[in-house]
C-alpha positions in Angstrom: -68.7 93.5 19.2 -65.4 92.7 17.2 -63.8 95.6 18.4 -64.9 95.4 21.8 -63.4 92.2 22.2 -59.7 93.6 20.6 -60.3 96.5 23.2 -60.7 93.5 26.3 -57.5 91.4 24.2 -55.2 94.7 24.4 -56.0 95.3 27.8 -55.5 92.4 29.3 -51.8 92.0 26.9 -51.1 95.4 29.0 -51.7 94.2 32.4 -49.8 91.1 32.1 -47.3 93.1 30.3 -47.3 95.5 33.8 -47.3 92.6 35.7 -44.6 90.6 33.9 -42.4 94.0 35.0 -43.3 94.8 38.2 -42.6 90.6 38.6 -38.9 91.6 37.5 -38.5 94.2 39.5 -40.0 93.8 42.6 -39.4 95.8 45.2 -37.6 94.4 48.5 -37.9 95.7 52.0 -33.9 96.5 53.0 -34.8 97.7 56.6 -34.1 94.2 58.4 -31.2 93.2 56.5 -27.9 93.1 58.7 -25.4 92.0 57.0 -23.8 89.8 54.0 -20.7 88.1 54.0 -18.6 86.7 51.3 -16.4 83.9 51.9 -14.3 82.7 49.3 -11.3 79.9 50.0 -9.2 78.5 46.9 -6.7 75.5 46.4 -4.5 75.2 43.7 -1.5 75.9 42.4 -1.7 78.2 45.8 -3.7 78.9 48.2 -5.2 82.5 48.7 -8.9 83.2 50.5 -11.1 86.1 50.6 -13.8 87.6 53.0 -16.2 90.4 52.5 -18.9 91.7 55.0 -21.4 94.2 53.5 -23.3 96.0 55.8 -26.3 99.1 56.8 -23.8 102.2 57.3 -24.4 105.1 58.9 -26.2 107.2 57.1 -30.1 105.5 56.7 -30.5 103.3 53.2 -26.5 103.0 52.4 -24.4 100.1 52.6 -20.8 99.8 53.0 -18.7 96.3 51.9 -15.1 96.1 54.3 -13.2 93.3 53.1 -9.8 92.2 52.4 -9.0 90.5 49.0 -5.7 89.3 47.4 -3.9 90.2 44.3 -2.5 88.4 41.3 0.8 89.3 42.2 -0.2 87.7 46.4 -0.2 91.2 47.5 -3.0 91.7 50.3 -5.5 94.7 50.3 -7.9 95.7 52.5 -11.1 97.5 51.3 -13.5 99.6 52.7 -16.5 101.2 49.8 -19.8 102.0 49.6 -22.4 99.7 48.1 -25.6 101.2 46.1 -28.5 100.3 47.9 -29.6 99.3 44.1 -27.3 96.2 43.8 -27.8 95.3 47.6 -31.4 95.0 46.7 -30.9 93.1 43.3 -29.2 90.6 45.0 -31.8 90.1 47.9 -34.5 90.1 44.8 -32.1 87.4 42.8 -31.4 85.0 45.8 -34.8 85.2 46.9 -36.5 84.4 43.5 -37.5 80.9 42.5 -34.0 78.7 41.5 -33.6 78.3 38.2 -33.3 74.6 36.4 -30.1 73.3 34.9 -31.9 73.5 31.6 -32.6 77.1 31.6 -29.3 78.0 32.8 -27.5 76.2 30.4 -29.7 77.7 27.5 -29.0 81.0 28.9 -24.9 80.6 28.8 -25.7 79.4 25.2 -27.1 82.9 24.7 -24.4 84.4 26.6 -21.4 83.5 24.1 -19.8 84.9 21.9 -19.6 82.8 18.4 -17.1 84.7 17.0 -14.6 83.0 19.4 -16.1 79.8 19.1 -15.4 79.7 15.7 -11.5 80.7 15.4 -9.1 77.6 15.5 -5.3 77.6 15.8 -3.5 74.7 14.0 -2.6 72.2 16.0 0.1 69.8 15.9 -0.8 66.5 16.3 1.4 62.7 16.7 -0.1 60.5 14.8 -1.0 63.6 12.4 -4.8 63.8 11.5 -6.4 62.2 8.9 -8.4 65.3 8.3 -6.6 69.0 7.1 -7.4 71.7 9.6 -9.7 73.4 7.4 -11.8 70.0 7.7 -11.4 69.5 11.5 -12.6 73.2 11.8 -15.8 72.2 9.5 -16.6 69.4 11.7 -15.8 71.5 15.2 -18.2 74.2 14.0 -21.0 71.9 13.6 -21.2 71.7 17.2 -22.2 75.2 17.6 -25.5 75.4 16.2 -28.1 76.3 18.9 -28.7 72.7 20.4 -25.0 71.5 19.6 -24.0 74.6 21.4 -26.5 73.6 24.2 -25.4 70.4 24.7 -21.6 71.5 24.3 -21.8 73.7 27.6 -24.1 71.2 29.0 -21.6 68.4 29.0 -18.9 71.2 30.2 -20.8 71.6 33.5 -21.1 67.7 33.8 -21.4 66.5 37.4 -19.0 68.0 40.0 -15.2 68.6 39.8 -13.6 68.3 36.0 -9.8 68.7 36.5 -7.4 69.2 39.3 -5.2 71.6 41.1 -8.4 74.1 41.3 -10.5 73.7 43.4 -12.3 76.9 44.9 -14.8 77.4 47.6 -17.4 80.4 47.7 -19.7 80.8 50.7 -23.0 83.2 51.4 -24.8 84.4 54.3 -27.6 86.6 54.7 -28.3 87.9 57.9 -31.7 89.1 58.8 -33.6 90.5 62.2 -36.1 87.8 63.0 -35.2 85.8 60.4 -33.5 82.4 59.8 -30.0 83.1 57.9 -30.3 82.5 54.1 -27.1 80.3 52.9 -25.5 79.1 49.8 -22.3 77.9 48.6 -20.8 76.7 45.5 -17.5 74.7 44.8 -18.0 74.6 40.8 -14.9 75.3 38.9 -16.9 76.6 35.9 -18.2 79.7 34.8 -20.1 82.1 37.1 -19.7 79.2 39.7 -23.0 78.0 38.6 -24.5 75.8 40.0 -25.2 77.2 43.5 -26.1 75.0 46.3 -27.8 76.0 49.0 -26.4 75.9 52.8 -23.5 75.1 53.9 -21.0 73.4 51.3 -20.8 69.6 51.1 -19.3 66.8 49.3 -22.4 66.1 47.3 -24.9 68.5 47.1 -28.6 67.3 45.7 -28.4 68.3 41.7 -32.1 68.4 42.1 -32.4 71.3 44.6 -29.1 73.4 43.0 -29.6 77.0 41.5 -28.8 77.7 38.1 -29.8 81.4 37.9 -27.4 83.7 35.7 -28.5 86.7 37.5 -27.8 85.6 40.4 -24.0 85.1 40.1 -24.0 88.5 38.1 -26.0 90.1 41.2 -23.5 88.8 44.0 -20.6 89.7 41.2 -21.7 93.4 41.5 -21.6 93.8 45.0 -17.4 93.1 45.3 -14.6 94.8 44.0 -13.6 94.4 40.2 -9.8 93.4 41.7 -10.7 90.6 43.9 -10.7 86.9 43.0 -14.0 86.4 43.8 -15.2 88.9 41.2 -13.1 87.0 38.7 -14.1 83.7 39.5 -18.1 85.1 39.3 -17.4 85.3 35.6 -15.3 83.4 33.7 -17.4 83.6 30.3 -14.2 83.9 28.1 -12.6 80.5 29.8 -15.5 78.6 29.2 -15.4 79.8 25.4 -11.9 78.5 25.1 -13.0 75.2 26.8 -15.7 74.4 24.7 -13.5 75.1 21.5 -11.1 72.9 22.8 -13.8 70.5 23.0 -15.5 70.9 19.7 -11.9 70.1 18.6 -11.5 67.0 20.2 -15.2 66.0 19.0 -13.7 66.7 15.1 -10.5 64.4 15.3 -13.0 61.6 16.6 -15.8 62.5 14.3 -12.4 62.5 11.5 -11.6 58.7 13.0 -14.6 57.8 12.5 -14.6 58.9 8.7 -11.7 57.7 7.4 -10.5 54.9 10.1 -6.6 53.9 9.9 -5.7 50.7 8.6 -5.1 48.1 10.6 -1.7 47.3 11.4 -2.1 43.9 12.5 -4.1 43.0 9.1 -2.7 41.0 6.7 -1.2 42.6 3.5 -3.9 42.2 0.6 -3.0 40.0 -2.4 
């Protein structure tokens, strides 16, 4: 009877096990999809934009993306490639998939960093000069990057909305179908993979409540452009949060160091 039941425990374990898989990788129906497009408009220190159509080509089950991006250096280039019907697909899949909470996201960008680079500090100069040496600043910074410090680091990275000026970029998604409504999302977030993602058309403020967190997704849409362009740059942007969320972790030390050994008061009177 004992091992009966084991046999009916492994069993089921393997189903859901299939299931769990075929959940990740479920297939999806190309034939009706007409196009994608790719629109991606940034203010700054310039101003540059980017637009990308992927499309069926010819020949039955390819794609091809036409698109025109620009260059570090402001040169314009126009682009014509094929597109695996592999990362058309994943993207479909990914965009099409239940939206992902702030809170997972944010755990899985925790998972996605590196901690060697969190935990490397340049000397900094400072006026008034720390109370603390920089070996002790670096003690307190590094307490921030346990697993829920590091959590709550990138969490308060993201905040709510726009963080600093002269960058402000724009990315816009459409999915055309035959016989179906057009799928639409946007994002104007300055942060890494341009989480979160909105969906429809951009607007001043978007509900937090209905927004898209979803790694994959970003790395999905990242796939289907070329490495040069903008857009692909912006679609990452792991490193630059790294450096952000050191320079944080910083600031937290000197404070945490106030805190510790407060200045005197100047305006006290001198002790007898």
């Amino acid at each position: 009877m004992k091992r009966r039941a084991m046999c009916v425990v492994a069993v089921l374990v393997g189903l859901s096990g299939c299931c769990a898989q075929e959940e990740v990788a479920r297939p999806v129906d190309l034939s009706g999809l007409e196009e994608i497009r790719v629109d991606y408009h940034y203010a700054g220190w310039e101003l540059f934009e980017e637009h990308f159509t992927i499309r069926p080509a010819d020949r039955p089950g390819a794609f091809v993306l036409r698109g025109r991006y620009e260059t570090e250096k402001g040169d314009a280039v126009e682009v014509e490639m094929p597109v695996s019907p592999e990362r058309v697909a994943d993207f479909v899949r990914q965009a099409t998939s239940p939206t992902w909470a702030r809170e997972r996201g944010v755990r899985a960008l925790a998972q996605r960093v590196d901690q060697r680079s969190l935990r490397s500090f340049e000397p900094v100069v400072r006026s008034p000069a720390s109370r603390c040496t920089d070996q002790e600043l670096q003690q307190l910074a590094k307490r921030h990057f346990g697993r829920s410090g590091l959590v709550a680091l990138i969490d308060e990275h993201y905040g709510h909305g726009i963080s600093w000026t002269d960058d402000y970029p724009h990315a816009l998604v459409q999915m055309r179908w035959r016989g179906k409504p057009v799928f639409v999302m946007s994002s104007q977030s300055q942060k890494a993979l341009m989480l979160p993602w909105d969906p429809g058309m951009p607007v001043h403020s978007p509900p937090e409540m209905d927004q898209n967190w979803s790694l994959p997704l970003s790395a999905s849409l990242q796939a289907l452009l070329p490495p040069q362009s903008r857009t692909y740059e912006r679609l990452g942007g792991i490193p630059d949060m790294e450096l952000r969320l050191n320079w944080n972790a910083m600031y937290k030390a000197e404070r945490r160091c106030d805190a510790l050994r407060p200045r005197p008061n100047a305006s006290a009177s001198p002790s007898t």
